[in-house]
N, CA, C and O of each residue as an XYZ file, in Angstrom:
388
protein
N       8.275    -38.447     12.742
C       8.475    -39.799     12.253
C       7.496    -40.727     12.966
O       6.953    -40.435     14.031
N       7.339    -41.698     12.396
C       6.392    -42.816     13.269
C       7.096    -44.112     12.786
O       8.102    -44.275     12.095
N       6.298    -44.921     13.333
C       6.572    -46.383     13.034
C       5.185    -46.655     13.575
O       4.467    -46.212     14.470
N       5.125    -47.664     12.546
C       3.553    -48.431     12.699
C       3.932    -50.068     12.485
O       4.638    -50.524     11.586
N       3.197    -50.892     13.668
C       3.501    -52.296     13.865
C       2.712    -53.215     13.486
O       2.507    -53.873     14.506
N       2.209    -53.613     12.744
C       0.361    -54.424     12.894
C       1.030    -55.948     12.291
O       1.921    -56.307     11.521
N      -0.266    -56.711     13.384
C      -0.008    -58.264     13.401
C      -1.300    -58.743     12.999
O      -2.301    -58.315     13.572
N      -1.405    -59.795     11.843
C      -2.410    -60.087     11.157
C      -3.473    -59.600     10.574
O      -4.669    -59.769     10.812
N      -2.645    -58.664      9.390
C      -4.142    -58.021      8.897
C      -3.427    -58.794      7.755
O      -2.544    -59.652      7.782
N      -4.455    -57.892      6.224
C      -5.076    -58.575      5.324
C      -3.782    -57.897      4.472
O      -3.522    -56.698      4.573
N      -2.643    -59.253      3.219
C      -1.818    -58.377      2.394
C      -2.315    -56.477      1.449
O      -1.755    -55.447      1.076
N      -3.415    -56.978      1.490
C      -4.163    -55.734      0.859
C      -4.216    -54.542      1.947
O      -4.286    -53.402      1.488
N      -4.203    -54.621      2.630
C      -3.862    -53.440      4.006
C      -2.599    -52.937      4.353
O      -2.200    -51.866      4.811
N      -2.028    -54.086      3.985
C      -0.081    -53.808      4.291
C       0.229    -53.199      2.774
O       0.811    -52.114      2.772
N      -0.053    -53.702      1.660
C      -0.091    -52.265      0.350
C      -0.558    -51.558      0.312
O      -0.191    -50.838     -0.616
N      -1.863    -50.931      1.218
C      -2.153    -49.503      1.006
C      -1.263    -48.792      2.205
O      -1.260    -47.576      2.014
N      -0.607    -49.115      3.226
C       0.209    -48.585      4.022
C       1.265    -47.811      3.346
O       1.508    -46.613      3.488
N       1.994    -48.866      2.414
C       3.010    -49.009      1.607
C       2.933    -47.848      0.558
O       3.982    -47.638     -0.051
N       1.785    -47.007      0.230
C       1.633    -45.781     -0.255
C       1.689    -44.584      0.535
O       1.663    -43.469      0.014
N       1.761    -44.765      1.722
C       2.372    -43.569      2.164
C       4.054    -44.016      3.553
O       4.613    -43.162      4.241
N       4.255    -44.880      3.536
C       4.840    -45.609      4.784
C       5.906    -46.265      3.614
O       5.607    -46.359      2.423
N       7.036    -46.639      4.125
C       8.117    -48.215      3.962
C       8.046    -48.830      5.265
O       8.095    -48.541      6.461
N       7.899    -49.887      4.425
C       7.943    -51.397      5.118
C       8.948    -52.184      4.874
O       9.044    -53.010      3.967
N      10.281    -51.718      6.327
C      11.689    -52.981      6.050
C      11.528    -53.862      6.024
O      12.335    -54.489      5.337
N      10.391    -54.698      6.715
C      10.317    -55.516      7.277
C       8.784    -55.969      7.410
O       8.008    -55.054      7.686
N       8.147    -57.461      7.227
C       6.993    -57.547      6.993
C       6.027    -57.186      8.722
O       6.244    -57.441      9.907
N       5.067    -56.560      8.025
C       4.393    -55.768      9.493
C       5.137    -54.805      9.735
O       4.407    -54.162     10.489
N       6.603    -53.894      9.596
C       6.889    -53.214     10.620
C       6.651    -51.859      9.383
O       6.919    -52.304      8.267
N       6.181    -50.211      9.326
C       6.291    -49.406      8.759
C       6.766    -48.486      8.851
O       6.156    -48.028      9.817
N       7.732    -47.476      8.469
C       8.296    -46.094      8.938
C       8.149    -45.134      7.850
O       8.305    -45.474      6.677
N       7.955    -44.347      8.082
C       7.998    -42.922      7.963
C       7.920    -40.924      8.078
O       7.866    -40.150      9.033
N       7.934    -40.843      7.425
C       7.574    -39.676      8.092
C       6.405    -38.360      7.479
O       6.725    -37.491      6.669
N       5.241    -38.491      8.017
C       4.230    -37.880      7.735
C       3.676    -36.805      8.752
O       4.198    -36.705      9.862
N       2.481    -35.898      8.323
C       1.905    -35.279      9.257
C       1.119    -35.428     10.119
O       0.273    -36.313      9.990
N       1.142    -34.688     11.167
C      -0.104    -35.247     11.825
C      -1.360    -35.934     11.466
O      -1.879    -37.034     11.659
N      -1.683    -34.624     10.752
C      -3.328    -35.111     10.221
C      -3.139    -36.488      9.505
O      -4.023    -37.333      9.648
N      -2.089    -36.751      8.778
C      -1.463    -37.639      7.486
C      -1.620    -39.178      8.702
O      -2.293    -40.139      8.331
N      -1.143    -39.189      9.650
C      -0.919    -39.842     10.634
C      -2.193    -40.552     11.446
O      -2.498    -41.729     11.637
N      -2.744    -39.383     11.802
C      -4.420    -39.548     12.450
C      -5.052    -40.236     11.385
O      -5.358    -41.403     11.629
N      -5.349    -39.745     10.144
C      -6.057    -40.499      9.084
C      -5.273    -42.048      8.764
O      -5.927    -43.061      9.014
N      -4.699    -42.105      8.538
C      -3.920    -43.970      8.633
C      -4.240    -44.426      9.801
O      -4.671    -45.579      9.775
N      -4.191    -44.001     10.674
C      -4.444    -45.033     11.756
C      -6.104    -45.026     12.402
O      -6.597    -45.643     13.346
N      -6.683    -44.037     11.430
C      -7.903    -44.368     11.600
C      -8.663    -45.278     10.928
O      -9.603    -45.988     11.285
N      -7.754    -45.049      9.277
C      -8.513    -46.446      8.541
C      -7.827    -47.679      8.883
O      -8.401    -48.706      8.520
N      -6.889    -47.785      9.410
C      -6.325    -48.522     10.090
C      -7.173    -49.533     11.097
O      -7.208    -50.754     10.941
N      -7.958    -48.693     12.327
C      -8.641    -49.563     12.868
C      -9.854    -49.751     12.481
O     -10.467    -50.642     13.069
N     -10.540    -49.015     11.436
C     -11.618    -49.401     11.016
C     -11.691    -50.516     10.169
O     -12.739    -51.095      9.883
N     -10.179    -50.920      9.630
C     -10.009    -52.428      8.661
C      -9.222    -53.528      9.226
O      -8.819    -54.477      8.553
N      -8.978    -53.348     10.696
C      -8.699    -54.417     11.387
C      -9.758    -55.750     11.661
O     -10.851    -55.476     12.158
N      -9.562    -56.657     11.460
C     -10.984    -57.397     11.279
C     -10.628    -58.267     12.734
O     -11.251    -58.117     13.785
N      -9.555    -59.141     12.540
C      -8.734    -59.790     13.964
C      -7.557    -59.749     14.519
O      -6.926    -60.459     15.302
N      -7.295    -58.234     13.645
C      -5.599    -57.806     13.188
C      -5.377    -57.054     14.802
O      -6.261    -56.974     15.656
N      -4.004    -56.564     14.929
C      -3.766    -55.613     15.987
C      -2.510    -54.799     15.014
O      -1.792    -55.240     14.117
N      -2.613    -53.444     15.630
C      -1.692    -52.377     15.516
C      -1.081    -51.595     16.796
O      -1.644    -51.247     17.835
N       0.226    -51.439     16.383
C       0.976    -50.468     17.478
C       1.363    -49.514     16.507
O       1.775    -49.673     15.357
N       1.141    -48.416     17.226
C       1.451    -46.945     16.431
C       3.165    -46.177     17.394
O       3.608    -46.896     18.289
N       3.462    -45.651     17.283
C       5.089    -44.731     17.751
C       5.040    -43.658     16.903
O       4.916    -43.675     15.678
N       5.154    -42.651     17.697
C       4.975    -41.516     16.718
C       5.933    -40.593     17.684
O       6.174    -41.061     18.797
N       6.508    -39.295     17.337
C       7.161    -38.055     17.531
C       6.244    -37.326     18.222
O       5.246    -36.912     17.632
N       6.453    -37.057     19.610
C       5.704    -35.280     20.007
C       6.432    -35.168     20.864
O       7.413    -35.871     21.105
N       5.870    -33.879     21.676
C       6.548    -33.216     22.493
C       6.243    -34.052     23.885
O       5.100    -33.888     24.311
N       7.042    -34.866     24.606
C       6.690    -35.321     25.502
C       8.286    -35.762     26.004
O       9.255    -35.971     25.275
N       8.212    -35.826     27.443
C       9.657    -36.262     28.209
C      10.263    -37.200     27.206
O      11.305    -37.107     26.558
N       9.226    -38.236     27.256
C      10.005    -39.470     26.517
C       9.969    -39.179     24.728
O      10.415    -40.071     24.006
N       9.512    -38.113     24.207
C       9.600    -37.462     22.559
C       8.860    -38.789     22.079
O       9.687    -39.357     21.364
N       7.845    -39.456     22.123
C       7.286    -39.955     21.734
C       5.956    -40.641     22.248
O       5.931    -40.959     23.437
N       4.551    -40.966     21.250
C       3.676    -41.240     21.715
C       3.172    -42.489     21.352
O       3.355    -42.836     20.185
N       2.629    -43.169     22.040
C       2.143    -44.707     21.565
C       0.308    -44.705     21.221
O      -0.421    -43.968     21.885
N      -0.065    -45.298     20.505
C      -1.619    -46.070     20.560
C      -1.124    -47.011     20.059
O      -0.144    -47.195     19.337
N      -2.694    -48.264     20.964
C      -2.320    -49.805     20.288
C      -3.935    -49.780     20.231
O      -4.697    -49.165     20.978
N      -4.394    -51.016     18.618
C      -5.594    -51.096     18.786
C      -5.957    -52.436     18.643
O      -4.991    -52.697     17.927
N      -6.621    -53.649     18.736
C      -6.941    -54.961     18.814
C      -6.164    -55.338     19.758
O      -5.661    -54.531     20.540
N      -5.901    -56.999     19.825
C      -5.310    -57.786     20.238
C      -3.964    -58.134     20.061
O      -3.473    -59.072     19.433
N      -3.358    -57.094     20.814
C      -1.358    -56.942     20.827
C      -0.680    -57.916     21.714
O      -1.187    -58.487     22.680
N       0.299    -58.011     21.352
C       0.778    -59.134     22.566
C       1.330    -58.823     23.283
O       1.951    -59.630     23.974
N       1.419    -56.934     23.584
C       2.224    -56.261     25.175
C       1.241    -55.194     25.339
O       0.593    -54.749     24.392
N       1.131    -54.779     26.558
C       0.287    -53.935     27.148
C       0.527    -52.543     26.827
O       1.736    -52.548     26.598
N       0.028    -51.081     26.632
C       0.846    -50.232     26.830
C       0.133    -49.602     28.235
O      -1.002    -49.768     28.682
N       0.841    -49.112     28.549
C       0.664    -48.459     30.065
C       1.145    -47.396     30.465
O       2.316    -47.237     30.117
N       0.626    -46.444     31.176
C       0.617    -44.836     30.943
C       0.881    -44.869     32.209
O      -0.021    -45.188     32.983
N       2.050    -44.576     32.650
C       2.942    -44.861     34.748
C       3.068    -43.464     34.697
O       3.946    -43.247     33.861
N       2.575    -42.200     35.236
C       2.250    -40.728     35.225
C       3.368    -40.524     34.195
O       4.589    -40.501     34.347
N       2.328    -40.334     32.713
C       3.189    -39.538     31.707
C       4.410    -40.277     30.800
O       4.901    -39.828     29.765
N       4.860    -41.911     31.687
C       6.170    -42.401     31.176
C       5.428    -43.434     30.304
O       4.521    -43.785     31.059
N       5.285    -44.109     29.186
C       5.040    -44.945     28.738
C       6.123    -46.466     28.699
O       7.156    -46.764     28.100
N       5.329    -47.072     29.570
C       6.026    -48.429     29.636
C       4.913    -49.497     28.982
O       3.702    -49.451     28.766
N       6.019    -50.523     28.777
C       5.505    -52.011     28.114
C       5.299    -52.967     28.795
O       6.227    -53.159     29.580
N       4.471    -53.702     28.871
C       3.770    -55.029     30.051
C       3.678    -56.029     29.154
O       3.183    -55.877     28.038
N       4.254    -57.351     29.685
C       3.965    -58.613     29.202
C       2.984    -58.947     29.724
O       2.634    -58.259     30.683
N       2.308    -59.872     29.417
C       1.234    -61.069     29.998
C       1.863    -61.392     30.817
O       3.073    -61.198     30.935
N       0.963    -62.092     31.725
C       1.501    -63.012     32.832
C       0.881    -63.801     32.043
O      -0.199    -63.711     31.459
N       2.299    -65.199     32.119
C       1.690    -66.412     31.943
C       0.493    -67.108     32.745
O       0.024    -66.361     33.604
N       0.081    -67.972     32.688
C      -0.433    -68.779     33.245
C       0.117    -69.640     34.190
O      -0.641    -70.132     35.025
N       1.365    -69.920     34.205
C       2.031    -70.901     34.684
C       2.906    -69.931     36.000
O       3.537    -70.487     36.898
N       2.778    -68.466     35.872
C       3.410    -68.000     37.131
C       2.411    -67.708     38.364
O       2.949    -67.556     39.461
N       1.179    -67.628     38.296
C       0.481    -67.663     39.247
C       0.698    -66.601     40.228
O       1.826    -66.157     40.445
N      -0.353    -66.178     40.830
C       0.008    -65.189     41.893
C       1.138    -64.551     42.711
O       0.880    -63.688     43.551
């Protein structure tokens, strides 16, 4: 299974998703495809991001049974803490050192 997240791309990008993916929710996609099926979407994926960002979630074999890529300008970090995938906010500006 995956879920795919993307913030500001083009309506014409969110309907070709929509041919292999459902979308509950605007930007958010689920389904369930193959690998290769998987690798190829999220490759044309970032090749038609123009100022867009994507988060990918996908199924494998890993402690936590799942794998992340993010590509553009997301608004949380992903971060690889040996093997555990955690999420990072920004630091504001206003918290300072």
């Amino acid at each position: 299974m995956i879920v795919l997240l993307v913030e500001r791309v083009k309506p014409s990008l969110r309907g070709e998703l929509t041919r292999w993916l459902l979308e509950p929710r605007p930007g958010v996609f689920v389904g369930q495809v193959s690998a290769r099926v998987r690798d190829r979407l999220w490759d044309k994926l970032c090749r038609s991001l123009d100022s867009g960002a994507a988060l990918l979630i996908y199924t494998t074999n890993t402690e936590q049974g799942f794998g992340l890529r993010s590509f553009g300008d997301t608004s949380r970090e992903l971060v690889d803490f040996e093997g555990l995938w955690l999420i990072r906010l920004p630091r504001s500006s206003e918290q300072g050192s």
